[in-house]
N, C-alpha and C positions, 0 to 999 in steps of 0.2 A: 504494500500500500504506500508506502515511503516514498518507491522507484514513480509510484502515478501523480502523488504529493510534487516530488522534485520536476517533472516532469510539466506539471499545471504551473508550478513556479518559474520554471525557467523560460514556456511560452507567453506567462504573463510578464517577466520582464521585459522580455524582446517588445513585448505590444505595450507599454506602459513606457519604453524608452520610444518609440515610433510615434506617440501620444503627443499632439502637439501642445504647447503651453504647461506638461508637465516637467518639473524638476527633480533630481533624487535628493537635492538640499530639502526639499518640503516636509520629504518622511522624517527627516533628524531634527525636526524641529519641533517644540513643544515639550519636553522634557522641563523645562522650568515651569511650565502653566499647567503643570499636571498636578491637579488639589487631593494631593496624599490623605488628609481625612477623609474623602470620597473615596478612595481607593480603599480604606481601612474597613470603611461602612461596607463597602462591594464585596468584601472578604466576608466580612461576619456574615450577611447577608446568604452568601453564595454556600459558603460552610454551613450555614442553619439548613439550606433546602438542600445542600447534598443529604447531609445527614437523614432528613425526613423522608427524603426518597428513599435512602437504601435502609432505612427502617421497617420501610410500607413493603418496597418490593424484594427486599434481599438481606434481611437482618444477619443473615448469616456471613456474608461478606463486608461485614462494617472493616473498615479497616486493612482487609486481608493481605495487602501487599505491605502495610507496615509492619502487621506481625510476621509474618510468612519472608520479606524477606528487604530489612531496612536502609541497604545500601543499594537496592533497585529502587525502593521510593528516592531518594538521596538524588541518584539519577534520572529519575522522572524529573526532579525536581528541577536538575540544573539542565535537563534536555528541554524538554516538551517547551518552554516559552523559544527556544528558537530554532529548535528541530521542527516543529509542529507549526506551533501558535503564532509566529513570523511568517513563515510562507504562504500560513493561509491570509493572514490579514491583506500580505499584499495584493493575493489575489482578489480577495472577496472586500477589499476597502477603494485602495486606489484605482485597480485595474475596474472597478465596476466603478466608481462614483465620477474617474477622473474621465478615463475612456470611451463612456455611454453616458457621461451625466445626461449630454444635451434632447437623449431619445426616452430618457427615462422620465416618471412622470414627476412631480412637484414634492417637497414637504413630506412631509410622516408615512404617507406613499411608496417615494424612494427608500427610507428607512423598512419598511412594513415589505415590498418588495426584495432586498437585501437579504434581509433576516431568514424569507421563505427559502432564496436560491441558497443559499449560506446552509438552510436544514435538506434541505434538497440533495444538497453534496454528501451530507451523511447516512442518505438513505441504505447505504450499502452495508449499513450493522441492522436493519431488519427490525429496530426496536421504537414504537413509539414513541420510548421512554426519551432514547437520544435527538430524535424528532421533533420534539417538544422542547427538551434542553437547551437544542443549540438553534433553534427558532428563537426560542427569550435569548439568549445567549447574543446571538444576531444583535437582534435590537438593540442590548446594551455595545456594542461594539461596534455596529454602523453608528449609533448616539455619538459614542466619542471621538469616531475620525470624522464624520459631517459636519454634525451639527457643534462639537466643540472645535472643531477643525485639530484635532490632536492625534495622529498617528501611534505616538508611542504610548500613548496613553489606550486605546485602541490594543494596541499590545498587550501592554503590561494584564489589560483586568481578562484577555484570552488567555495569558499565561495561565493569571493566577484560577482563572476559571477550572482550566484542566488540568493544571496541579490537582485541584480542591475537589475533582471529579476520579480523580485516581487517588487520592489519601484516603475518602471516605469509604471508598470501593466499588465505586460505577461504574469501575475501569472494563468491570465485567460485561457492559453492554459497549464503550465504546472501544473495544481491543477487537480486532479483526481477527484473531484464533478463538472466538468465542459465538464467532455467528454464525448460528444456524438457519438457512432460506427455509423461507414455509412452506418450499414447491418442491 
């Protein structure tokens, strides 16, 4: 899945550099205007509804890659924000907002459009559950690169999203050795 990840990345570089009026200064910008109490609130937040997800649907997995085995969470930890959580933002932030803004529709629309193709792409774990996750997920993450105009900020709370989605243990529906097709 990685090889199709790099893959969606690297076509969306080439079309994001071919992008007229975009710059790669834009993405490095905003690291100062990023409001760290909002980011703190995004965590607790995001940690409460992991948690109650995998309460409801999988109490037996709370945790399991912590206990099971705490220098691969370690790794999740310092991977996943720029193994993962980077490639996709640039695809599904820049390459969609900067590249198609002008065919896309207006306000809460283009965000509400985003968010869908954003769950769209993870259709291939077969779960609702991740369906619905990375739909709200979208939303806050189109939020911060549109409407706050902040990429790394856009970043940082993908990171910490799928950090906070692999700690609690919902890793088990978004890990592609765990999906079962229903056909």
């Amino acid at each position: 899945m990685f090889s199709a990840l790099f893959a969606l990345t690297a076509i969306g570089l080439i079309l994001l550099h071919a992008t007229d009026g975009f710059h790669w200064r834009d993405l490095r910008y905003g690291w100062r205007k990023i409001n760290w109490w909002m980011v703190l609130k995004f965590t607790a937040m995001m940690l409460a509804l992991c948690l109650v997800v995998i309460l409801i649907f999988a109490p037996d997995q709370m945790f399991n890659i912590l206990k099971r085995d705490p220098r691969l969470m370690l790794m999740i930890f310092t991977l996943y924000p720029l193994v993962s959580a980077l490639p996709q933002e640039i695809v599904f932030r820049p390459l969609f907002f900067r590249r198609y803004g002008e065919i896309l529709p207006s306000g809460q629309a283009a965000l509400v459009l985003n968010a869908a193709i954003f769950s769209m792409a993870h259709l291939m774990y077969w779960s609702w559950i991740v369906a619905a996750m990375t739909f709200a997920g979208g939303l806050v993450f189109a939020w911060a690169y549109e409407k706050q105009q902040n990429f790394p900020l856009a970043v940082v709370l993908h990171g910490i999203a799928g950090n906070l989605i692999f700690l609690a243990g919902l890793g088990i529906y978004f890990y592609s050795g765990n999906v079962t097709r229903p056909f």
